[in-house]
C-alpha positions, 0 to 999 in steps of 0.5 A: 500500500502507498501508506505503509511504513516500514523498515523496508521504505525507510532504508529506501527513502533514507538513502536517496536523502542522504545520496542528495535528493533535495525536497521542498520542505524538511520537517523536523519532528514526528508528534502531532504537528509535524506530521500534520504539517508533512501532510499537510504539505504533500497533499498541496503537491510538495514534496516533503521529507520528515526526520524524526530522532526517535520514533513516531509520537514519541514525544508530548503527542503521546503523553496527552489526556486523548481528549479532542475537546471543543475548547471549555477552557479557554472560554474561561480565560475569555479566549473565545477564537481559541475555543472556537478554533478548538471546535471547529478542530474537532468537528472536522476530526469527529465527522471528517478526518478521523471518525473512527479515531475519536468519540462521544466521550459522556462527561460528568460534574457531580453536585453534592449539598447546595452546590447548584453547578450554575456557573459551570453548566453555563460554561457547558451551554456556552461551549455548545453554542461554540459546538452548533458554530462550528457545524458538530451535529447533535448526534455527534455531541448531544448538548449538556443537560442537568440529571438527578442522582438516580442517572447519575449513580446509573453512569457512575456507580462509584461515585459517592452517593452521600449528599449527591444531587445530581449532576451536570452531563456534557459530551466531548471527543476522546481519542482511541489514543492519541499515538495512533492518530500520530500514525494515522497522519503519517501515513496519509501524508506517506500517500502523497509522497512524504518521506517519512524517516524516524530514527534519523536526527538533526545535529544542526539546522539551517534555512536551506537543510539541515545535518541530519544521524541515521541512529541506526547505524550512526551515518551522517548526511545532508538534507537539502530543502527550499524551507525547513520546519521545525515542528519539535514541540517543547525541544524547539528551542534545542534547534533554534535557540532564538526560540523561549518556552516555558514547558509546563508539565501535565501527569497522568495515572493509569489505574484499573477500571474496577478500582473506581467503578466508573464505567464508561462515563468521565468525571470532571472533579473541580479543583478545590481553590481553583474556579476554572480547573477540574481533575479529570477521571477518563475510562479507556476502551482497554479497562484502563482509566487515565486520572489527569493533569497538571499544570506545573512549570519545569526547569532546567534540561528537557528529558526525552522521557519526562516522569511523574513525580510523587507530588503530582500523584498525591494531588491527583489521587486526592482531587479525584477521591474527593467525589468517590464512595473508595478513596484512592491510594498508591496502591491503586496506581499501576502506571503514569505519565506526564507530558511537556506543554511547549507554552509560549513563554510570557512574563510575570504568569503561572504555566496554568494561566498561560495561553494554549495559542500557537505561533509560527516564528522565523529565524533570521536564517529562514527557519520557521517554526511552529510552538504552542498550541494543543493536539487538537488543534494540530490542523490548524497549527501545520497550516500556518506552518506550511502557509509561512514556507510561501512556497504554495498559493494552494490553500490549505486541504487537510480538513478534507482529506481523511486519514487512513482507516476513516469510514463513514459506513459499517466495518465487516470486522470485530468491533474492537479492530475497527475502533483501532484501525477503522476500514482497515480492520478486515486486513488486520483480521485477515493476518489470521494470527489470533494468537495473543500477545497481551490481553486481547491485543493480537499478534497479527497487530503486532504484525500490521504494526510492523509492515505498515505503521511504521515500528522497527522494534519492539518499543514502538510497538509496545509504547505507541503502536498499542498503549501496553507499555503504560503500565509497567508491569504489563509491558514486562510481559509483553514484551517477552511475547515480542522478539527484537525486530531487524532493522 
């Protein structure tokens, strides 16, 4: 297939790079934006090739929360073009783009006592007014309503139902997880010809190309280009030192479903102290619940790999058991994650009050580069990265084009297949290898990871193909299933 990715293209590709192919434009780093942005840029007919030092989605793009929200938030800190753009975002992702990477997700504000809940559930009506502008029907995202405690408990059962009045029930849109779509987009982007090489890194950059390592065999070579894009999130600065961030750290827990007793319904638990921040409590299709985030400025050398610490588990732990019948405790915890925000830096503010809008810069050598943001808006963000190339007077097509697996009818293919893989679940299932590696997780994924998603070793399949990684015990497993890839 013209979308796959493999070690075998890889190599290919690679070496016509490094023998002197020069392309219209570079893109350095594989997360969310620059994927876009590579795809964004071949389907407008340039030819593209993207470099990435790990591996797809290695960095923040896969330390999110796996929410394409409609912008809530930022209607509280009165950014209302912000929190439009995020709804238009998801509106396209939710009917266009990826709809069999993203759903309905049922989100709930418990009441307890007095607490009416009048001021978030305006909020609520506001953020659906947003989603009626940006054109999300109803049946995609149903508008908020008030529910008495009887629903409430019938959503949530592990709520505490001491005191409970009722509660405020809003949609919005969750991913299947947030490195498939990484995936998804560069593949579609490999559909129109972009050079997808992970593995490869960039030791300097420059307006015109940049020096780039094959970390697989430790090569050096140029990549010639007319314009160079430098998509590499919080590490930006590390490229182009004119470039100053301020990273801003969000953790996450992992916990099994039947600590909580959710269900499938999230909880939105507000921060005591805090009238615009909420801890959020999200089920995942695999029985996992992910319970995040925060919000904390980070100091000091970006790691590739960013740890959550004690702190942020114990406030996590303590916002969520506040609405809970079992209170949480450490024991429940069977893996976390946290996430760097590439936020713009800005004087004399806290990272939570910082804006999530993006910017696109120019280095006085010609690089441009593109920071901010969030995952959501990740279109938008790879548009105006590549409209600042000026190579094209082409507008912008991505909102258009769906990713590969996207279907807008009925999938001949168990349904847990095709929520992962979309239209292409029947091939998944085709491989005819039910033999599972861990939970229900097959080898013929493991198998279609490697021929067409890209993953050259066991890692990438077990940390960003499929998600088993998260919990460490669980990879430890796994992983004596996988034997080491060649490459």
């Amino acid at each position: 297939m013209k979308t796959s990715l493999n070690a075998e293209r890889r190599s290919r590709e690679l070496a016509e790079i490094a023998d002197g192919l020069a392309v219209d434009v570079l893109v350095v780093g594989g997360g969310v934006t620059g994927v876009g942005a590579a795809l964004d840029a071949a389907s407008r007919g340039l030819s593209v090739c993207l470099v990435e030092a790990h591996d797809l989605a290695f960095g923040t793009s896969r330390w999110s929360s796996k929410l394409v929200h409609g912008g809530l938030r930022y209607l509280a800190h009165g950014e209302v073009g912000l929190a439009y753009e995020s709804a238009v975002e998801r509106g396209i992702l939710m009917t266009r783009t990826a709809p069999h990477l993203v759903r309905a997700l049922p989100q709930l504000v418990a009441l307890y006592g007095k607490q009416r809940g009048s001021l978030v559930m305006a909020g609520l009506r506001a953020g659906d007014v947003l989603r009626r502008a940006a054109g999300t029907p109803s049946r995609v995202l149903p508008p908020p309503r008030r529910i008495s405690a009887a629903e409430t408990l019938a959503l949530a059962p592990g709520l505490r139902a001491d005191g409970l009045t009722g509660a405020l029930l809003s949609f919005d849109g969750q991913l299947i997880d947030d490195a498939r779509l990484v995936v998804a987009l560069a593949r579609t982007a490999a559909g129109f010809g972009a050079r997808i090489l992970t593995r490869a890194r960039v030791t300097t950059v420059a307006g015109d190309g940049a020096r780039v390592r094959d970390e697989l065999t430790g090569t050096e070579f140029d990549v010639k280009a007319r314009k160079v894009i430098n998509a590499t999130g919080v590490w930006a600065g590390q490229l182009v030192p004119s470039v100053r961030l301020r990273p801003s750290r969000g953790s996450h827990l992992v916990l099994r479903a039947d600590a909580l007793g959710i269900g499938s319904t999230s909880l939105t638990v507000p921060i005591p102290g805090e009238t615009n921040r909420f801890v959020l409590v999200l089920p995942q299709a695999d029985g996992r619940v992910y319970i995040g985030l925060t919000d904390e400025p980070v100091d000091g050398p970006i790691p590739d790999v960013p740890t959550a610490p004690q702190s942020d588990v114990d406030f996590l732990l303590d916002v969520a058991s506040s609405v809970l019948q079992r209170p949480l405790t450490s024991d429940d915890v069977i893996g976390s994650y946290a996430g760097l925000r590439p936020l713009i830096e800005q004087e004399g503010s806290r990272s939570a009050d910082l804006s999530r809008k993006h910017a696109v810069l120019t280095s006085p050598d010609g690089v441009i580069t593109v920071v901010g943001g969030k995952l959501t808006t990740y279109r938008r963000m790879a548009a105006d990265a590549v409209d600042a190339t000026g190579l094209m007077k082409i507008p912008c097509r991505t909102k258009e084009i769906p990713l590969v697996g996207a279907t807008g009818s009925a999938v001949d293919a168990p349904p847990r297949l095709v929520a992962k893989y979309g239209a292409e679940a029947p091939l998944v299932a085709a491989l005819n290898r039910p033999e599972t590696v861990f939970g229900e997780i097959t080898e013929a994924e493991v198998a279609w990871a490697y021929e067409h998603e890209g993953a050259l070793d066991a890692d990438d399949v077990l940390d960003r193909r499929t998600r088993i990684g998260l919990v460490p015990v669980d990879r430890a497993r796994a992983a004596e299933r996988l034997l080491p890839r060649a490459t």
